[in-house]
N, C-alpha and C positions, 0 to 999 in steps of 0.2 A: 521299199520305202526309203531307202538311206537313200539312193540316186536321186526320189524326188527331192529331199531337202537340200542335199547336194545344191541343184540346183536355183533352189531359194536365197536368193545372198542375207532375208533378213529371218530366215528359220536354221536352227541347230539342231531339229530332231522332229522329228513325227512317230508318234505312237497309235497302234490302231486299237478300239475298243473291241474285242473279239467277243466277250460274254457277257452274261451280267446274270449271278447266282444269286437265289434268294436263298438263307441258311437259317434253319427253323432250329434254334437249342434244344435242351431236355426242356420239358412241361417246367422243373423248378426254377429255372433260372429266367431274372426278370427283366428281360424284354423278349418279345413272343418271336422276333425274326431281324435281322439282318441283309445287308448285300454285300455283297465281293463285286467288285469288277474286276475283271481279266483283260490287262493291256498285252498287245504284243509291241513288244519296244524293236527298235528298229538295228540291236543287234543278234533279232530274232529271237531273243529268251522274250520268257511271260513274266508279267507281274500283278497279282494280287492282290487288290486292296480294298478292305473294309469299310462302308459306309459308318460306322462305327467306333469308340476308343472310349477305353474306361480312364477317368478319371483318374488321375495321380494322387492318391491319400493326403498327400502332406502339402502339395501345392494344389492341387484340384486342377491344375491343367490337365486336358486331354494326353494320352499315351497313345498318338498315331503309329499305325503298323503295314507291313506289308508282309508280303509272301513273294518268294521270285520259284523257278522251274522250267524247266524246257518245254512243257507240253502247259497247255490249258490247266489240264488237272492238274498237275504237281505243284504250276503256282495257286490253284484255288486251296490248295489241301496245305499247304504252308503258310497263306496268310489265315487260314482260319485256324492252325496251331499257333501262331504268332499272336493271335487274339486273344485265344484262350489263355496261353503262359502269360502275357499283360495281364490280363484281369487276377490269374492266383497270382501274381505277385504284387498287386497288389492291393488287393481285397480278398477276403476269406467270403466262400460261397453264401454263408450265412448273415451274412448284413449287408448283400446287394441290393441294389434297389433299385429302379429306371434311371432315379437322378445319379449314379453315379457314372453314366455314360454321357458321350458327348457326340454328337452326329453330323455328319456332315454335310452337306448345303444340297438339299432334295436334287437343284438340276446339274449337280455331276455324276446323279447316280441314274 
């Protein structure tokens, strides 16, 4: 993929959509599911990233995340810790609520 952009004089990168995970949490936790997509970026590592972002306590801006790794898995399995460690930091699992996430625009996922 780098040689095609290469040759693009008005493109600097192309990334390709490799997966697209649906990620179902525990039963308590309040929203029922999620997506990852899995980019392969065009210096052949993967990146991860969450349809999803909890909300920032004090600003209420979203806390966008990813996950990078050399294979598929390793970036699905890093942005979905990457998600997780955003939200306990911060919100405590006990006063979540759907409103505290923020989602991202249905057709990039």
């Amino acid at each position: 993929m780098t040689e095609l952009s290469e040759r693009m004089e008005d493109v600097i990168r192309i990334d390709r959509v490799v997966a697209i995970f649906e990620v179902w949490p525990r039963t308590d936790f309040p929203i029922t599911k999620f997506k990852v997509k899995v980019l392969q970026r065009a210096d052949a590592k993967f990146l991860g990233v969450p349809n999803a972002a909890i909300k920032n306590a004090v600003t209420g801006n979203p806390e966008w995340t990813s996950g990078m790794g050399d294979s598929i898995e390793e970036a699905l399995k890093d942005a979905i810790r990457y998600f997780f460690l955003e939200v306990r930091q911060n919100r405590s699992d006990d006063s979540l609520t759907e409103n505290d996430f923020s989602w991202a625009s249905p057709e990039d996922f």
